[in-house]
N, C-alpha and C positions, 0 to 999 in steps of 0.2 A: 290718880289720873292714868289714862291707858290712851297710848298713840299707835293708829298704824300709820307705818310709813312704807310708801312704794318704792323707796330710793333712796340716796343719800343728800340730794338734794331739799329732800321735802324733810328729812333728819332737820337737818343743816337748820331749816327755814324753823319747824315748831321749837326747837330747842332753841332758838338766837330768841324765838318770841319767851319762851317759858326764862330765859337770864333775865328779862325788863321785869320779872316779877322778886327777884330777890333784891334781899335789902343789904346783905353781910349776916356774917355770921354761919354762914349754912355750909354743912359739910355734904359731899352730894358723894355718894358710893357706887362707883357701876359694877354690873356685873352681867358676864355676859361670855360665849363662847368665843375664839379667835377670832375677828373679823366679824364680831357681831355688828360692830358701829360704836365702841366705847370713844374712839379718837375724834371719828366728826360729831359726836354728841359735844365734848369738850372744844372742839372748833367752832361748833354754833353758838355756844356758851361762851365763850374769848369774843364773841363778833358780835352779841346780844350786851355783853359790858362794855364794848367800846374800842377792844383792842383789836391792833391794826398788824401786830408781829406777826409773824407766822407761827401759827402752832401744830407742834408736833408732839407723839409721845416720845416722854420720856425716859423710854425703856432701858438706856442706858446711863443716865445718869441720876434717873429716879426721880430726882423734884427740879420743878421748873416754876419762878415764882414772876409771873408778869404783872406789870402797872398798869390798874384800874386809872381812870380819869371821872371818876364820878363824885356826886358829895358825899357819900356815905361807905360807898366801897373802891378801897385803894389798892387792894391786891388780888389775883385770881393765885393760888395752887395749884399747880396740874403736879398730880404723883400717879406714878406706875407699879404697882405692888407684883407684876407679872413675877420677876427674876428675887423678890425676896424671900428668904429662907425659912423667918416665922415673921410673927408680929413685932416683933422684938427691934428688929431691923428699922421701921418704921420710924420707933424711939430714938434711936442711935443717927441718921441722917438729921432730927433737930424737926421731924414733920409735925410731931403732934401739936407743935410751941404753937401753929397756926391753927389749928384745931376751933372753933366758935371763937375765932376772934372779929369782934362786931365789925372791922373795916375790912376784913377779907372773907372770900367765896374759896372753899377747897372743896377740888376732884378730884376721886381718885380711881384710876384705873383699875381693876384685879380687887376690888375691896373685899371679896369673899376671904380673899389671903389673910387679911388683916383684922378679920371682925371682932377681935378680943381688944383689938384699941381700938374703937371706932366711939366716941363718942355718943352718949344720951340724945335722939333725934336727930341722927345722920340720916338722912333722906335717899333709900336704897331704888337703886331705877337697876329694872332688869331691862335686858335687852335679847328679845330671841329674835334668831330669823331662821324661814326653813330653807333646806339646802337648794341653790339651785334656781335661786330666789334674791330678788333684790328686796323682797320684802322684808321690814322690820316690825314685831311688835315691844313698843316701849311702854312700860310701868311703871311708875313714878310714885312711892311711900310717901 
């Protein structure tokens, strides 16, 4: 699937609609330059499951695990792979244990970092935007 977006509002909006389509299970990989829109990709997606916290990256503490309220998926994963040092790191914070677990949705920020753990049918969404530009285009594996 390929989205353009003129902003981050209209992010916000395709991405909160594309969460009503997962079931659990899905590990979703961004990748994208600083400031591409990995964050409000992940905020449309906390707001398309239900949640109400406020999301932010987790850039400094790495994993953020919030509560789904649905009947099929209970937990979202927000992880930030920006500041980790190999893949290896990943293992060591305890992230992969959520990895295709049928009640939770994981995302992860910087997934390029990590693509040697990344699980069989992690669903890799690029995200470009040109400089100068509020435009985004977003690609979805």
């Amino acid at each position: 699937m390929k989205f353009i977006s003129a902003s981050e509002q209209q992010t916000f909006a395709l991405v909160k609609k594309f969460a009503k389509t997962l079931k659990g299970g899905e590990v979703i990989g961004l990748i994208g330059n600083l400031g591409a829109g990995k964050t409000i990709f992940t905020k449309g997606l906390a707001a398309g499951l239900g949640i109400k916290k406020r999301v932010n990256s987790p850039t400094f503490v790495l994993m953020k695990v919030y509560q789904v309220k649905s009947p099929s998926i209970k937990h979202l994963v927000h992880i930030d792979a920006y500041r980790l040092k190999s893949a290896q790191d990943i293992i060591a914070i305890g992230a992969t244990e959520y990895f295709n677990r049928p009640d939770t949705v994981t995302v992860i920020e910087w997934a390029d970092k990590i693509k040697k753990v990344l699980p069989l049918g992690t669903r890799l969404v690029k995200i470009s935007c040109k400089s100068k530009s509020n435009s985004r285009t977003i690609n979805i594996n």
